[in-house]
C-alpha positions in Angstrom: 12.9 -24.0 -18.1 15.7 -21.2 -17.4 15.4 -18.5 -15.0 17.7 -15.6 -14.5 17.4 -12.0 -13.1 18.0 -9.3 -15.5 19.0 -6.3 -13.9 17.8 -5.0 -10.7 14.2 -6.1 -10.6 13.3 -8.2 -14.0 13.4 -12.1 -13.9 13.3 -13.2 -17.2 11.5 -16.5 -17.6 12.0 -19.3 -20.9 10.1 -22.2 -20.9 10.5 -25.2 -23.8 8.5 -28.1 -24.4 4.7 -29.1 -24.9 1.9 -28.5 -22.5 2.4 -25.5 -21.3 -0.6 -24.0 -22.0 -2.7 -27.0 -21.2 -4.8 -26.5 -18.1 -4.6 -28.5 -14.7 -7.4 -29.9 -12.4 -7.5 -26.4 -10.8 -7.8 -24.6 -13.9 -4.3 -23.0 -14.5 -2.2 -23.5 -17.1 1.6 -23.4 -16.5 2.1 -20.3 -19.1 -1.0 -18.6 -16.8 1.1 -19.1 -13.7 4.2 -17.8 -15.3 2.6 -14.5 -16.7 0.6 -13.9 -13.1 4.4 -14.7 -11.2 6.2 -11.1 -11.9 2.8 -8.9 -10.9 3.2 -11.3 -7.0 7.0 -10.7 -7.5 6.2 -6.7 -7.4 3.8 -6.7 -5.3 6.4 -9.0 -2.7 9.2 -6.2 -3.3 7.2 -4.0 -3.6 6.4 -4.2 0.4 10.0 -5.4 1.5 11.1 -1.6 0.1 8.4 0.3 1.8 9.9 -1.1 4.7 13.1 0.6 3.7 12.0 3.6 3.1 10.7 3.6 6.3 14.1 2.7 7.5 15.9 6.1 5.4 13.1 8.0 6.0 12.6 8.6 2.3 9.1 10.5 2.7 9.1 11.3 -1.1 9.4 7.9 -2.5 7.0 6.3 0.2 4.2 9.0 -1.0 4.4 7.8 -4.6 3.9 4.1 -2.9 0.5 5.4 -1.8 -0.3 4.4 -5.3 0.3 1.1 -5.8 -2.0 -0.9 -7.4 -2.0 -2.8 -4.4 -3.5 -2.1 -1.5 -1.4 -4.2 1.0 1.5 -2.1 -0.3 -0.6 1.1 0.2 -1.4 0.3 3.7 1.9 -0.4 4.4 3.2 3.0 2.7 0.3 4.9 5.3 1.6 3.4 8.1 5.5 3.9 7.2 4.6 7.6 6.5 2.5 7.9 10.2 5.7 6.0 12.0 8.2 8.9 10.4 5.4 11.5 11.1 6.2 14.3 8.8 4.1 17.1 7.7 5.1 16.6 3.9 2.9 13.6 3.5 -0.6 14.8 4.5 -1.9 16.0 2.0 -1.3 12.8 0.2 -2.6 10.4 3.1 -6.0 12.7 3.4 -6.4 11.6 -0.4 -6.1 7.9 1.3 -8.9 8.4 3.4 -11.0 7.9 0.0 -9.4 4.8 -0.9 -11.8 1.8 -2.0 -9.8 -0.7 1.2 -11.2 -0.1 4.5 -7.9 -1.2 6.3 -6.2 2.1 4.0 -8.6 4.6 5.0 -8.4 3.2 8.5 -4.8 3.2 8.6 -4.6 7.0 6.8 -6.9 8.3 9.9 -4.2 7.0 12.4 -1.1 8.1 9.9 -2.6 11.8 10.5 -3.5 11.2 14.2 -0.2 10.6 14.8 1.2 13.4 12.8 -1.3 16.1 14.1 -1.7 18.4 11.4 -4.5 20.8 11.4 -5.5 20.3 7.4 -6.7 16.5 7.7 -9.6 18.1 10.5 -12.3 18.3 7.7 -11.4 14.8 6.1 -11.2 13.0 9.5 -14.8 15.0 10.4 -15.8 13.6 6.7 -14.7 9.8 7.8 -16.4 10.0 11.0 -19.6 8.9 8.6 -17.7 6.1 6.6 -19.4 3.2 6.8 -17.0 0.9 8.2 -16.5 1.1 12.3 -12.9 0.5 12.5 -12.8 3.8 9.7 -15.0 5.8 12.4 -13.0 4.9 15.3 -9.5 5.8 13.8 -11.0 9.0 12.8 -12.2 10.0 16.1 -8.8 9.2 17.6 -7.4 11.1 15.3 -9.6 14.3 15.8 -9.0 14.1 19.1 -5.2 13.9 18.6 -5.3 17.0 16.2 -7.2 19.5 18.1 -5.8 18.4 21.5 -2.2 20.0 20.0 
């Protein structure tokens, strides 16, 4: 097997020799591995660069993270966005307070806490009925936060 990067993000994988498609104890095959390996490899960078984003402030680029396929990424993207508290990504975190992932909507409820802005009030009122308790509580945090500004 050789493995080499091709460009910034592509690893480029060739494999030789017989077996690889036959299955192990666990049920896997080699060439299964191999094509799941650059989807774990995405989603791996793909929270290392939120962080740095976080770091240059780049508000634009962490609102297109809010959807990533995964949601670990996505949380991470809500939180980044409440740290840097700016105005611009509001709208798009209220949209996160829909998300399917409890831990997004309950992180999106604190991102707007923190930033304060008046348009997430009938969102956060919305979530205060979402039917997960840590959702509920971050909501009327947030509520709080906003109309006590």
């Amino acid at each position: 097997m050789r493995l080499w990067r091709g460009g910034r993000s592509r690893l480029l994988v060739l494999a030789k020799g017989d077996g690889l498609g036959k299955r192990s104890a666990a049920g896997s095959s080699f060439v299964d591995l191999l094509w799941e390996a650059p989807r774990r490899c995405a989603i791996r960078m793909s929270e290392r660069n939120v962080q740095e984003l976080q770091e240059e402030g780049d508000v634009h680029a962490l609102i297109r993270a809010l959807e990533n396929e995964d949601h670990g990424v996505r949380r991470d993207a809500v939180e980044a966005l409440g740290k840097i508290g700016d105005a611009r990504a509001v709208e798009a975190l209220i949209a996160r307070l829909q998300d399917f992932y409890g831990e997004v909507r309950q992180a999106a409820a604190e991102a707007l806490g923190k930033i304060g802005d008046a348009r997430a009030v009938e969102r956060l009122t919305v979530a205060l009925k979402d039917s997960e308790a840590e959702v509920r509580e971050a909501a009327t945090e947030a509520l709080a936060k906003v109309r006590g500004r």
